[in-house]
C-alpha positions, 0 to 999 in steps of 0.5 A: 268247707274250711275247719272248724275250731275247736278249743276245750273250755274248762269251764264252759257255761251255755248263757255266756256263750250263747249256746242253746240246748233245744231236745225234740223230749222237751222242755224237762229233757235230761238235756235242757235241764243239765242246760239250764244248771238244774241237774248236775248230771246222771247215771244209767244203771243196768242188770247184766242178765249173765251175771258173774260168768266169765267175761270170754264165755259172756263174750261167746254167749252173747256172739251166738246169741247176736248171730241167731237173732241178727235179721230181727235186731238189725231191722229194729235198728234201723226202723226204730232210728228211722221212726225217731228220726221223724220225730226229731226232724219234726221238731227241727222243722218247727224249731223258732230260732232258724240261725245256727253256727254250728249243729252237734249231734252224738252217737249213741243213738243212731237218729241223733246223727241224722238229725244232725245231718238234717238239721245242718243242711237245712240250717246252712251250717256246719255239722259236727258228729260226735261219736262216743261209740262205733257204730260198727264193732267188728269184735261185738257184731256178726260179720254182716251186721258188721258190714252194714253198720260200717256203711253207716258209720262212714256215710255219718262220718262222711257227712260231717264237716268235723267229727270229735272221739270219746278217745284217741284210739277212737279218733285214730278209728275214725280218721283211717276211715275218712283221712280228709275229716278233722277229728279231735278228741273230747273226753268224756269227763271220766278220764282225769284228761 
């Protein structure tokens, strides 16, 4: 299906390049407003429950812990991606603008790759995955979790015409995975890169 080109702009701005953000949260998403020049950005923070353990007993810890819990999570995983999923397919269904380029989507969130998927499909365009974390972490996941989620994460990988990576080292990943994709790294904007 040919590449797709790539070009980092510094100094992108969504008007002058005809880009549209539409978020199935609405209007005052996080993403329209970013869009929109009404936010600059924002931060999530969270409670580490452990504390200042040890980071290798922390690493223990929650492996056992993963372990003993692993049936209920992964089943949680996937239903409540799958519940969103419909949510977001909904409202790309009903979405007014139905001439797209290109679709986008980024993980982390497992639905936002499916609806990226839908989405291209039903729209006729390409589809670029953005993938910001593997889904499937063979240091952090119990062995089966593991396997399924690397299922997953090739079929998304695969179903894309092009994937991007927060990293090279993640771009590496994802390229010994599916060695026809186009894979290009895209910063986070953390990284003085």
């Amino acid at each position: 299906s040919g590449e797709i080109d790539i070009k980092i702009d510094e100094e992108f701005v969504y008007e002058s390049q005809n880009v549209k953000v539409y978020s199935y949260l609405g209007p005052q998403s996080t993403a329209e407003r970013f869009a929109r020049g009404e936010i600059q950005g924002y931060t999530i923070s969270s409670k580490n429950p452990l504390g200042n353990m040890p980071l290798w007993l922390k690493k223990n810890i929650i492996k056992v812990y993963s372990g003993l819990i692993f049936p209920i999570r992964i089943y949680k995983f996937y239903k409540n991606a799958k519940k969103r999923s419909i949510l977001i397919n909904n409202f790309i269904d009903n979405l007014e603008e139905k001439n797209f380029d290109i679709v986008f989507s980024t993980y982390s969130n497992l639905e936002n790759l499916y609806a990226g998927e839908y989405a291209a499909k039903k729209f006729g365009c390409k589809y670029i995955a953005d993938v910001r974390d593997l889904i499937a972490q063979k240091s952090k996941q119990p062995f089966l979790e593991y396997l399924i989620k690397r299922r997953t994460q090739k079929h998304v990988i695969m179903s894309a015409d092009a994937c991007t990576a927060v990293s090279n080292g993640l771009a590496e990943t994802i390229q010994k995975q599916a060695p026809s994709k186009q894979v290009v790294t895209l910063y986070n904007g953390y990284e003085r890169d």
